[in-house]
DOPAVEX-29516 format. One record per atom (N, C-alpha, C): residue in three letters; x, y, z; residue number from 1; atom name. Coordinates in Angstrom, 1 decimal. Layout:
BEGIN
+------+--------+--------+--------+-----+------+
| rest |     xx |     yy |     zz |  nr | atom |
+------+--------+--------+--------+-----+------+
|  ALA |      X |      Y |      Z | NUM |   CA |
...
+------+--------+--------+--------+-----+------+
//
This chain:
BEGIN
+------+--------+--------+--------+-----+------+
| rest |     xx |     yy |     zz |  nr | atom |
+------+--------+--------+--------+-----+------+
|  UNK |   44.2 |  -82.3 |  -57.3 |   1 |    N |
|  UNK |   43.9 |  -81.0 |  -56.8 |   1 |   CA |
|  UNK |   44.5 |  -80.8 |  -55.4 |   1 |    C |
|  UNK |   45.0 |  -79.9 |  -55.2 |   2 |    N |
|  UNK |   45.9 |  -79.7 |  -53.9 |   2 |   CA |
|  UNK |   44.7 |  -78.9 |  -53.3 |   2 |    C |
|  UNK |   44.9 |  -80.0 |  -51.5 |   3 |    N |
|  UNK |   44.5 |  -79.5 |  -50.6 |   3 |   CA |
|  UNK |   44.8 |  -78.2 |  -49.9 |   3 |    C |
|  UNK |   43.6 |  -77.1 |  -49.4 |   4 |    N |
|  UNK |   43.8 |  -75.9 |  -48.8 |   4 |   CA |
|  UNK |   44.3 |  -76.1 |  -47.1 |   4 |    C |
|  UNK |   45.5 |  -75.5 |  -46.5 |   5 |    N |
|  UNK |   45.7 |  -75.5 |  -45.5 |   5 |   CA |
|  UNK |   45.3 |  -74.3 |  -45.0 |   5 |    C |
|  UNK |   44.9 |  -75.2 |  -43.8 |   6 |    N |
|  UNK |   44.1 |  -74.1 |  -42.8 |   6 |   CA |
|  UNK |   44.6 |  -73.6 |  -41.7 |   6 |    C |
|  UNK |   44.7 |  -72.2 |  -41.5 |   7 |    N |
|  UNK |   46.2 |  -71.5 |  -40.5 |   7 |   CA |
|  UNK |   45.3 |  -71.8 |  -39.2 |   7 |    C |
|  UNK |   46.8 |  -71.7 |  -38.6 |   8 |    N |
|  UNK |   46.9 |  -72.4 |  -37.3 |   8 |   CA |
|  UNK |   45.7 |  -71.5 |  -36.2 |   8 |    C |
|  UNK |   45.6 |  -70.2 |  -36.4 |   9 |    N |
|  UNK |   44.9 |  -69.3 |  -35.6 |   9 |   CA |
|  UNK |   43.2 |  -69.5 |  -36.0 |   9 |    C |
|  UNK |   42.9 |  -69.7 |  -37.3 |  10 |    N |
|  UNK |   41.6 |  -70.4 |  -37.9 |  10 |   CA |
|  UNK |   41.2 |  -71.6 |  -37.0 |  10 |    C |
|  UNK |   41.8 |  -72.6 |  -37.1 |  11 |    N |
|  UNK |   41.7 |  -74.0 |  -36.7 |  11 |   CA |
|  UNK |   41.9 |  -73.8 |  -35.2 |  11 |    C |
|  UNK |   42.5 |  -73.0 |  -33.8 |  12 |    N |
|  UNK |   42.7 |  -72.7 |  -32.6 |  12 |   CA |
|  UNK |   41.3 |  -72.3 |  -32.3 |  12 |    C |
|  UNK |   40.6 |  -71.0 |  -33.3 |  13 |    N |
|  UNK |   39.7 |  -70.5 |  -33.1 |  13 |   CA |
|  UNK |   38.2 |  -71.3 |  -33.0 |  13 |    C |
|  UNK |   37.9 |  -72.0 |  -34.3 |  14 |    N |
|  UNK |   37.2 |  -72.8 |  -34.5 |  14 |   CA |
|  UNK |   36.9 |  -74.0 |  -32.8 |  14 |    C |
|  UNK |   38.9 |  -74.5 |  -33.0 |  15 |    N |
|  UNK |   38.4 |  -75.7 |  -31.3 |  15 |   CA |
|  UNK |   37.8 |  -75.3 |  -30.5 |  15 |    C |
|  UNK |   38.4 |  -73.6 |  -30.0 |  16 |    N |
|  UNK |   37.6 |  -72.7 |  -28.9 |  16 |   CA |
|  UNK |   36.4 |  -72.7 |  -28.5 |  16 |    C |
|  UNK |   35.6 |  -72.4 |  -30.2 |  17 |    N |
|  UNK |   34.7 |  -71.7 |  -30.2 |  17 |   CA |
|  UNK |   33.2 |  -73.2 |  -29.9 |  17 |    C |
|  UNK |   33.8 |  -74.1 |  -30.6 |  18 |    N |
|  UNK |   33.3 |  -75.9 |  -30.2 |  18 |   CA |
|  UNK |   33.4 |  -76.1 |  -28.2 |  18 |    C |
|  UNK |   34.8 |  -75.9 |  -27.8 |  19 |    N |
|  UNK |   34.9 |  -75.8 |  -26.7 |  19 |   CA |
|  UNK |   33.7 |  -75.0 |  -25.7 |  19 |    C |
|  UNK |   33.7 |  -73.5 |  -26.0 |  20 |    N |
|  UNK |   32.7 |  -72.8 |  -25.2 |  20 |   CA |
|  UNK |   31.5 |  -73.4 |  -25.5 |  20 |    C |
|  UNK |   31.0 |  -73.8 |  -26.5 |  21 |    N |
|  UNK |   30.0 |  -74.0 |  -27.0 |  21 |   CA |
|  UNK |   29.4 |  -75.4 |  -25.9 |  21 |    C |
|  UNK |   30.2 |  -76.8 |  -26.0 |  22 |    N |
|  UNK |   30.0 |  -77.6 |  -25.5 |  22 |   CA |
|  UNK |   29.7 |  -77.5 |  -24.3 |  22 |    C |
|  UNK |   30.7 |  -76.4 |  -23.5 |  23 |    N |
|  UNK |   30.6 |  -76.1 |  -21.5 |  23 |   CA |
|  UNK |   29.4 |  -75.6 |  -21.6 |  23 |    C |
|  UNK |   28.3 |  -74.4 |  -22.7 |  24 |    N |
|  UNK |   27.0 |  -74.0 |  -22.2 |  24 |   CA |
|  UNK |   26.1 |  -75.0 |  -22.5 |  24 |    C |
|  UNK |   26.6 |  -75.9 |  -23.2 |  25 |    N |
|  UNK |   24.9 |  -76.9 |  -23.4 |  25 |   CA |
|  UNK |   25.5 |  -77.5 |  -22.2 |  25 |    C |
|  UNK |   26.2 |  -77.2 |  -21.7 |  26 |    N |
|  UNK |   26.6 |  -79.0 |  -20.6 |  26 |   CA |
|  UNK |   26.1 |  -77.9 |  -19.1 |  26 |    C |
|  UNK |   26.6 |  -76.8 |  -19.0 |  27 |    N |
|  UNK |   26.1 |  -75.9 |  -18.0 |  27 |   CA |
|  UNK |   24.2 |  -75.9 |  -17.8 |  27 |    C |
|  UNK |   23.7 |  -75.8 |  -19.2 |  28 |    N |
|  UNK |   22.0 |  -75.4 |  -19.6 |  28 |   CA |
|  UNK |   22.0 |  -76.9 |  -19.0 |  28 |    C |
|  UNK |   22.3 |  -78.0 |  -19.2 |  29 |    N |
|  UNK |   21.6 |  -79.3 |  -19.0 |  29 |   CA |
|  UNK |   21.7 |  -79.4 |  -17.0 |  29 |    C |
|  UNK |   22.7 |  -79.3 |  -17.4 |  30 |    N |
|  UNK |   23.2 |  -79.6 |  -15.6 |  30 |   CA |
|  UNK |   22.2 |  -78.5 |  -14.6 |  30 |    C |
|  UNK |   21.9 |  -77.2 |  -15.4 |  31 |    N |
|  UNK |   20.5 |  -76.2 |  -14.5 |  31 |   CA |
|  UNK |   19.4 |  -77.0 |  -14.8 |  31 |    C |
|  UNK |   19.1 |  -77.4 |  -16.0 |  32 |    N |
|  UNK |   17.7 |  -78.2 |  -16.0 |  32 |   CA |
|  UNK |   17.5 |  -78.8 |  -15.3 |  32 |    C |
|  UNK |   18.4 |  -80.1 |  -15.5 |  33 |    N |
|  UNK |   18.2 |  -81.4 |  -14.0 |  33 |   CA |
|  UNK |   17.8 |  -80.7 |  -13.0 |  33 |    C |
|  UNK |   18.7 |  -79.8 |  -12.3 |  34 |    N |
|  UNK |   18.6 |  -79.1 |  -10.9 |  34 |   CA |
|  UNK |   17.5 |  -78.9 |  -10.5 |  34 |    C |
|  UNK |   16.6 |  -78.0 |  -12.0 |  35 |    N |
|  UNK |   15.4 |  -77.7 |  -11.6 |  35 |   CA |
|  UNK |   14.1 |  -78.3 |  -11.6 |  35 |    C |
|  UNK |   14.5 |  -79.5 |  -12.5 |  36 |    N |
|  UNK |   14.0 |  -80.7 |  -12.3 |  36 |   CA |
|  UNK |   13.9 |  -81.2 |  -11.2 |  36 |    C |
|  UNK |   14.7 |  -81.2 |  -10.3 |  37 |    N |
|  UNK |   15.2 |  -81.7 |   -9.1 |  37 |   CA |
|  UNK |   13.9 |  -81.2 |   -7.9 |  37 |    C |
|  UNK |   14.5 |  -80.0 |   -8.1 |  38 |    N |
|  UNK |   14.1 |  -78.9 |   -7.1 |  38 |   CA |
|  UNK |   12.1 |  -78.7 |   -7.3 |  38 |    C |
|  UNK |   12.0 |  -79.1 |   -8.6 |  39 |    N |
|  UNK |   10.8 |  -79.1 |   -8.5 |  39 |   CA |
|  UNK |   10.2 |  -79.9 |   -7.6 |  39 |    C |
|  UNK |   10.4 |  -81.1 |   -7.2 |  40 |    N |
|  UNK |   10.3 |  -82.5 |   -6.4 |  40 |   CA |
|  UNK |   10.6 |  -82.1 |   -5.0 |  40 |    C |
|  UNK |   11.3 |  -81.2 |   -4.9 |  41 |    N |
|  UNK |   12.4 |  -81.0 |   -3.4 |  41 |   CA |
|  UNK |   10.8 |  -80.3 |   -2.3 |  41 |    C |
|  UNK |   11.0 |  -81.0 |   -1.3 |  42 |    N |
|  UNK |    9.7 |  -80.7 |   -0.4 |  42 |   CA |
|  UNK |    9.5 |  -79.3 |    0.4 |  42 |    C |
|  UNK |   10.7 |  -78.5 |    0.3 |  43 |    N |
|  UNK |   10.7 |  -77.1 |    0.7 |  43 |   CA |
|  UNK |   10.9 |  -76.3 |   -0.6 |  43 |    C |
|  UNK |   10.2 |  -76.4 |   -1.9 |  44 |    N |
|  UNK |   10.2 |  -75.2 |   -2.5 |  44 |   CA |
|  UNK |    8.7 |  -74.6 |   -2.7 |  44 |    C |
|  UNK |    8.3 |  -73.8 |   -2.5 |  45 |    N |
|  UNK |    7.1 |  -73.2 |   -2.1 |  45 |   CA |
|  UNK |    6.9 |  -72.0 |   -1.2 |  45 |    C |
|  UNK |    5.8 |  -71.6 |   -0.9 |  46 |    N |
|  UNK |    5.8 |  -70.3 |   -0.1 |  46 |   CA |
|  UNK |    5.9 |  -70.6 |    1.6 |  46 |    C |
|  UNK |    6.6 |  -69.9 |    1.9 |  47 |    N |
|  UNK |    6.9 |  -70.0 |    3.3 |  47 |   CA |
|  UNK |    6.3 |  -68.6 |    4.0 |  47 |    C |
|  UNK |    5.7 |  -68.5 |    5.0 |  48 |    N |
|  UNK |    5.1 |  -66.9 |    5.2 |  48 |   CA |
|  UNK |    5.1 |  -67.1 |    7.1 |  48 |    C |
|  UNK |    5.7 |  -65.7 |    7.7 |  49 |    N |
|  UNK |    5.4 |  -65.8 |    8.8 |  49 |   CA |
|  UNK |    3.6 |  -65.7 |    9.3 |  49 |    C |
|  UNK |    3.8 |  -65.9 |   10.8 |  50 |    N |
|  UNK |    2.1 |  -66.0 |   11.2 |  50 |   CA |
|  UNK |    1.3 |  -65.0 |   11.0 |  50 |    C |
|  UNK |    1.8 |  -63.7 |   10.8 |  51 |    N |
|  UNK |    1.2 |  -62.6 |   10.7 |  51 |   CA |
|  UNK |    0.7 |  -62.5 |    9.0 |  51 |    C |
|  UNK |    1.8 |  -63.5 |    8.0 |  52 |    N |
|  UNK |    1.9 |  -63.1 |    6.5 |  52 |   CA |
|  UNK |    2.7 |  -62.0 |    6.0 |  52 |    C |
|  UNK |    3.3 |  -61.1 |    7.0 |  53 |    N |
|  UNK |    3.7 |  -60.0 |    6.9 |  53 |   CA |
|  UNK |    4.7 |  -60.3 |    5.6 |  53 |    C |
|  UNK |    5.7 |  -61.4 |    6.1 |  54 |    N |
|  UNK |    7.0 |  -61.9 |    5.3 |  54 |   CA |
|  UNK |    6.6 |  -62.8 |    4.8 |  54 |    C |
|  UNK |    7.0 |  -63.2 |    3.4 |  55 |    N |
|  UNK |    6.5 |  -64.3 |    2.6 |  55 |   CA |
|  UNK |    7.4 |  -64.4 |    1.6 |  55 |    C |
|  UNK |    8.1 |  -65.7 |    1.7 |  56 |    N |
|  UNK |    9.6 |  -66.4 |    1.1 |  56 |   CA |
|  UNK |    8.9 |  -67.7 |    0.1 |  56 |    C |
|  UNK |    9.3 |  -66.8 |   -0.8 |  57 |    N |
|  UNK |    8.4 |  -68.3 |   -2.1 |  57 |   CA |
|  UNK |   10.0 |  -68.6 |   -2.2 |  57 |    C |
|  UNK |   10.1 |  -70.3 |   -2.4 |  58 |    N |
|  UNK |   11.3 |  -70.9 |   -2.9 |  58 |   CA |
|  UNK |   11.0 |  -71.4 |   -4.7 |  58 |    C |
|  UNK |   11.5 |  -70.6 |   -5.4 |  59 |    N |
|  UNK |   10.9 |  -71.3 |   -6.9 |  59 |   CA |
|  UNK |   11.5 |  -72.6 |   -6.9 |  59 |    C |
|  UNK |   11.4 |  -73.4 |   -8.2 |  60 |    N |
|  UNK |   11.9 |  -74.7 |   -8.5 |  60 |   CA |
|  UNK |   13.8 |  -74.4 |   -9.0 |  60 |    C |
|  UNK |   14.1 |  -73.4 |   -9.9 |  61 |    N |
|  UNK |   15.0 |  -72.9 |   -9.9 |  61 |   CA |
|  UNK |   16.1 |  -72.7 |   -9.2 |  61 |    C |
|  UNK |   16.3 |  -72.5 |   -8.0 |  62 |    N |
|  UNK |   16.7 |  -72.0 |   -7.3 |  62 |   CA |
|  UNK |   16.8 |  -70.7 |   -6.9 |  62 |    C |
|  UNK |   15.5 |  -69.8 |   -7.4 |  63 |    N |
|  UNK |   15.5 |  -68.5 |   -7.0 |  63 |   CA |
|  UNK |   14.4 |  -67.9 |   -5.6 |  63 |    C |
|  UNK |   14.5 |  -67.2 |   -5.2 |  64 |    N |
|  UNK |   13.4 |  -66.5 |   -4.3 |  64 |   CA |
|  UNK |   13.1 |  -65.8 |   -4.6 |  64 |    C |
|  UNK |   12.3 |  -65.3 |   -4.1 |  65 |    N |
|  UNK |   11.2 |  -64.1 |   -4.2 |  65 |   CA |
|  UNK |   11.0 |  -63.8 |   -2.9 |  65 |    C |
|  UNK |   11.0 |  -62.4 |   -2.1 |  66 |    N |
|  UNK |   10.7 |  -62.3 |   -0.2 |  66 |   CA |
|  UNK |    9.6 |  -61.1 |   -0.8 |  66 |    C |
|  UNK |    7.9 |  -61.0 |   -0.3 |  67 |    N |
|  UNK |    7.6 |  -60.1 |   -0.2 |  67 |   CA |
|  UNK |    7.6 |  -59.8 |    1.4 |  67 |    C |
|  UNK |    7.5 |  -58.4 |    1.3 |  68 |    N |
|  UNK |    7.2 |  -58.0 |    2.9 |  68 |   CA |
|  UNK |    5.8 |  -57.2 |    2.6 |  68 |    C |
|  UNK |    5.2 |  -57.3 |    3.8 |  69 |    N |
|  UNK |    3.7 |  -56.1 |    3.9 |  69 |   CA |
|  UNK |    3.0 |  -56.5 |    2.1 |  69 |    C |
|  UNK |    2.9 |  -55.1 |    1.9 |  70 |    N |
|  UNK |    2.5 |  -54.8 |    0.4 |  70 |   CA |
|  UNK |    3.4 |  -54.8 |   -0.9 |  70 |    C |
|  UNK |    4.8 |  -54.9 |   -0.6 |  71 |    N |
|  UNK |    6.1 |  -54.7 |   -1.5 |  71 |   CA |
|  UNK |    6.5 |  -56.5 |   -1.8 |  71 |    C |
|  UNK |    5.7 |  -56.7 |   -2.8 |  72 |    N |
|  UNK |    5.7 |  -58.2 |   -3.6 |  72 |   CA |
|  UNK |    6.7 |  -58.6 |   -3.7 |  72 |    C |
|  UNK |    7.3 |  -57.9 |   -3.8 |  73 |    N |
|  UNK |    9.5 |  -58.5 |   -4.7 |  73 |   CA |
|  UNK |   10.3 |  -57.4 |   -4.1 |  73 |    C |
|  UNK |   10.4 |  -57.5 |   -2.6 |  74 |    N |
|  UNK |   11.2 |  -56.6 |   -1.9 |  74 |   CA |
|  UNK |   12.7 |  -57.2 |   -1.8 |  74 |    C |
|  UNK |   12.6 |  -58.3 |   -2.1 |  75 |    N |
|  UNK |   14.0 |  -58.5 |   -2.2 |  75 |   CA |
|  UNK |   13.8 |  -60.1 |   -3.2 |  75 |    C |
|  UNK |   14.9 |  -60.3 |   -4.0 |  76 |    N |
|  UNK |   14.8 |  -61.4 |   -5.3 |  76 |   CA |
|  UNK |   16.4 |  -62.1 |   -5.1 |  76 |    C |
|  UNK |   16.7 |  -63.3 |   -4.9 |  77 |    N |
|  UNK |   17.9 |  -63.8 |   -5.3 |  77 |   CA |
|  UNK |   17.7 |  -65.4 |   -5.3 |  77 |    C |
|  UNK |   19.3 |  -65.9 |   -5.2 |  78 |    N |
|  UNK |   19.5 |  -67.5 |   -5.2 |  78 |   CA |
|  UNK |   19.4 |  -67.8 |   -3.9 |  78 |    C |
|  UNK |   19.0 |  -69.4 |   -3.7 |  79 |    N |
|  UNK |   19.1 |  -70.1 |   -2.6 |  79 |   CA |
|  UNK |   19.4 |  -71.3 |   -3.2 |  79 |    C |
|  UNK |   20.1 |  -72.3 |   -1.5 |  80 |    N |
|  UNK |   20.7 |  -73.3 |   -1.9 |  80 |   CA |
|  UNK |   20.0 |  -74.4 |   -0.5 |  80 |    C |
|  UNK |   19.8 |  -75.5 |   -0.9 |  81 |    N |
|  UNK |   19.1 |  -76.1 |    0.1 |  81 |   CA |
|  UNK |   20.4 |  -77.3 |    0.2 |  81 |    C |
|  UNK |   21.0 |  -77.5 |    1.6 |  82 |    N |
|  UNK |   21.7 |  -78.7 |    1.9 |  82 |   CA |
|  UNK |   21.3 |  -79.4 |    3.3 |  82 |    C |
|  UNK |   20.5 |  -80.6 |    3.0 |  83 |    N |
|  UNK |   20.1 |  -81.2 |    4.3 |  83 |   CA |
|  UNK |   18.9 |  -80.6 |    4.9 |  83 |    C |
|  UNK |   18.9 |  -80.3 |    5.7 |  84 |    N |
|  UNK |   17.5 |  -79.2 |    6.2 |  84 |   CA |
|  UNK |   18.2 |  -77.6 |    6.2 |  84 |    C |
|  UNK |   19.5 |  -77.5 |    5.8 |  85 |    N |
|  UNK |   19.8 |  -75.9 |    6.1 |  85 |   CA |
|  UNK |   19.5 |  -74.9 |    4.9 |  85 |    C |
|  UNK |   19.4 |  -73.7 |    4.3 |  86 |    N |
|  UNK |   19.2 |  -73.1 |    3.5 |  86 |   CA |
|  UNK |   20.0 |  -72.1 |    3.8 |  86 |    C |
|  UNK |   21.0 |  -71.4 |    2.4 |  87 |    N |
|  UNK |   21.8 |  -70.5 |    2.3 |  87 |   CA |
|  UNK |   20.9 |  -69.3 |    1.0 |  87 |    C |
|  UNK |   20.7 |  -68.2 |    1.5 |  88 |    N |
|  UNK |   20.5 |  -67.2 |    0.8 |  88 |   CA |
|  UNK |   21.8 |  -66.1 |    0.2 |  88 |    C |
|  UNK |   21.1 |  -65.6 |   -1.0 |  89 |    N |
|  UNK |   22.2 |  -64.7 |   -1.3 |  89 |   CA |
|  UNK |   21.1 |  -63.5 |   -2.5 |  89 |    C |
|  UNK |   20.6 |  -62.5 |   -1.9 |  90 |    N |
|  UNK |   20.0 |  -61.8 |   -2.6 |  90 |   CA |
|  UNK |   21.1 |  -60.9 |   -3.8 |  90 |    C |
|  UNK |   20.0 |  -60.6 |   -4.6 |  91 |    N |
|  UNK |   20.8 |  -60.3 |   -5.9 |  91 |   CA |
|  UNK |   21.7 |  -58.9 |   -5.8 |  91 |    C |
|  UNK |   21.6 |  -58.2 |   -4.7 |  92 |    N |
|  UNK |   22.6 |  -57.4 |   -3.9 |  92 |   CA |
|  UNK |   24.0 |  -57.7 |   -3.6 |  92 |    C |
|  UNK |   23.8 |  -59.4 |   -3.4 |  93 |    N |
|  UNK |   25.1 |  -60.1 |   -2.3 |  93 |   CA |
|  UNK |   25.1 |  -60.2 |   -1.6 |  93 |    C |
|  UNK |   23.8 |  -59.2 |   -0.3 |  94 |    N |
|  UNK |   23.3 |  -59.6 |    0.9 |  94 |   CA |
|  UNK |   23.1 |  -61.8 |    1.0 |  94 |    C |
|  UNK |   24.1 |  -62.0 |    2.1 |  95 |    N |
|  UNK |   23.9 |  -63.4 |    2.7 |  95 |   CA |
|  UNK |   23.1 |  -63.7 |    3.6 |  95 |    C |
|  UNK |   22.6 |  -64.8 |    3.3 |  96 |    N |
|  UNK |   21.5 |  -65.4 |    4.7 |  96 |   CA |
|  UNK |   21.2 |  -66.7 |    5.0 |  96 |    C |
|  UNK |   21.3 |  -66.9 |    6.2 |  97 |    N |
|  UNK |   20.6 |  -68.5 |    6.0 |  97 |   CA |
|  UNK |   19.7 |  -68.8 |    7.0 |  97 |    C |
|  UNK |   19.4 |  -70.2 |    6.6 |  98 |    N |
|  UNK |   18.3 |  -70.4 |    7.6 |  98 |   CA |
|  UNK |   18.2 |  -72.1 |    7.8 |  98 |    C |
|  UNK |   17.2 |  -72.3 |    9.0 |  99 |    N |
|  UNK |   17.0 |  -74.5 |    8.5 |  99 |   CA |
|  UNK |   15.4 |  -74.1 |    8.8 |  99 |    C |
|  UNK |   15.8 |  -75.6 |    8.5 | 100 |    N |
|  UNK |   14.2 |  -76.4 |    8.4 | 100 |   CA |
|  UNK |   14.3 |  -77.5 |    9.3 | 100 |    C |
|  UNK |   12.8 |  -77.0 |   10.7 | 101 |    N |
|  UNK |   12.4 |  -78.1 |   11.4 | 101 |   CA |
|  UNK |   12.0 |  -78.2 |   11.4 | 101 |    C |
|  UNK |   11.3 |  -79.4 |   11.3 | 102 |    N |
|  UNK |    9.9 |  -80.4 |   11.3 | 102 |   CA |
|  UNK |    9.2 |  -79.6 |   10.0 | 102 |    C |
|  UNK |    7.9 |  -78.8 |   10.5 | 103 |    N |
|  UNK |    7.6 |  -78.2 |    9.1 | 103 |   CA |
|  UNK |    7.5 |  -76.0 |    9.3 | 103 |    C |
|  UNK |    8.7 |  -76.2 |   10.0 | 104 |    N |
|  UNK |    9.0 |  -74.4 |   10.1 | 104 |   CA |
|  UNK |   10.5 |  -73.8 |    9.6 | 104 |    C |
|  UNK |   10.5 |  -73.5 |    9.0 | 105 |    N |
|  UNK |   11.4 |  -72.9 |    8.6 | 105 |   CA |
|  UNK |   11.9 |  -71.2 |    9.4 | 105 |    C |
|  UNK |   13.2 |  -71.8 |    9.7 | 106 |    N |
|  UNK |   13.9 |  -71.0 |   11.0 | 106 |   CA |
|  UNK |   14.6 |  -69.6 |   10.7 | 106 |    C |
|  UNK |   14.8 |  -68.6 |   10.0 | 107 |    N |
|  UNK |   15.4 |  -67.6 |    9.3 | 107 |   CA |
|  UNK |   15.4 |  -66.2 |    9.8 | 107 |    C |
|  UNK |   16.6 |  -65.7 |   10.5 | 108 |    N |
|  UNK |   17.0 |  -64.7 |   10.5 | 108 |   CA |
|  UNK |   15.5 |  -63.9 |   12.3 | 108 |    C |
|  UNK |   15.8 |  -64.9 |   13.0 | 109 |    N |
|  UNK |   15.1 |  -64.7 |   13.8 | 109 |   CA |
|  UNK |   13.5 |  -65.1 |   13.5 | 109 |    C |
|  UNK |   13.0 |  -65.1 |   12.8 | 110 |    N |
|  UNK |   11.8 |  -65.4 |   12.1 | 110 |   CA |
|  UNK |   11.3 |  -66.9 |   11.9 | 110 |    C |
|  UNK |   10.1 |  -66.9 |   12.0 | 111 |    N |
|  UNK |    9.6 |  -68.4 |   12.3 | 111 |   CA |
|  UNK |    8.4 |  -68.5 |   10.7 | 111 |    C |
|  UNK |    8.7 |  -69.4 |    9.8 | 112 |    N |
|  UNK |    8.0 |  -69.4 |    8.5 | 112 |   CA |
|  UNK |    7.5 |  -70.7 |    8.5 | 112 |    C |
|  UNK |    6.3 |  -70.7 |    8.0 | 113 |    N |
|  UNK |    5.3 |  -72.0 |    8.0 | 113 |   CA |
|  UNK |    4.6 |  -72.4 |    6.7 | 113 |    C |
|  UNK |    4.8 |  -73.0 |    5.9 | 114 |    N |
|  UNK |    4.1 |  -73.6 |    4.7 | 114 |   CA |
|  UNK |    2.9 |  -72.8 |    4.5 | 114 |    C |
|  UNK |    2.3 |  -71.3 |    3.4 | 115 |    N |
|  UNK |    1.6 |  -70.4 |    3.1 | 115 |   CA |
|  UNK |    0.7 |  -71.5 |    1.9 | 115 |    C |
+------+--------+--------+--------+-----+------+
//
């Protein structure tokens, strides 16, 4: 019985489609750990100035949440923690950063303390 050959653009398609496939399980694993990570990480939690007015929850994920006053989710994006510094980037594109001393967190003029 003679073997069916299989065109070249079939067989291209198929490695691709293996290819993409493998970078999102390896992408999904490599966020897991992270968030694995970050669960552990000692500044993810709520951060709130003295008044409460401003309050910066850090999730395990790497996402934020900023309520101000009464407006819960006034602003929502990614953060990145290196060393004691933090880099913000709300889901606008608005950039921000901030550090961490001792146990206050330094941001955009603003003085945040473990809520």
């Amino acid at each position: 019985m003679a073997e069916r050959a299989v065109s070249k653009p079939i067989a291209l398609a198929a490695i691709t489609a293996a290819f993409v496939f493998i970078v999102a399980v390896t992408a999904f694993a490599g966020e897991r750990q992270q968030e694995i990570f970050m669960s552990n990480h000692p500044y993810v939690g709520l951060w709130v100035t003295k008044d409460e007015h401003i309050r910066h929850e850090l999730l395990a994920n790497g996402r934020y949440v900023e309520a101000r006053g009464n407006r819960e989710r006034a602003y929502t994006g990614e953060y990145r923690v290196n060393g004691n510094h933090i880099d913000y980037k709300d889901d606008t594109g608005f950039l921000a950063d901030g550090e961490f001393r001792k146990d206050v967190l330094y941001h955009a003029g603003m003085e945040l303390v473990r809520g």
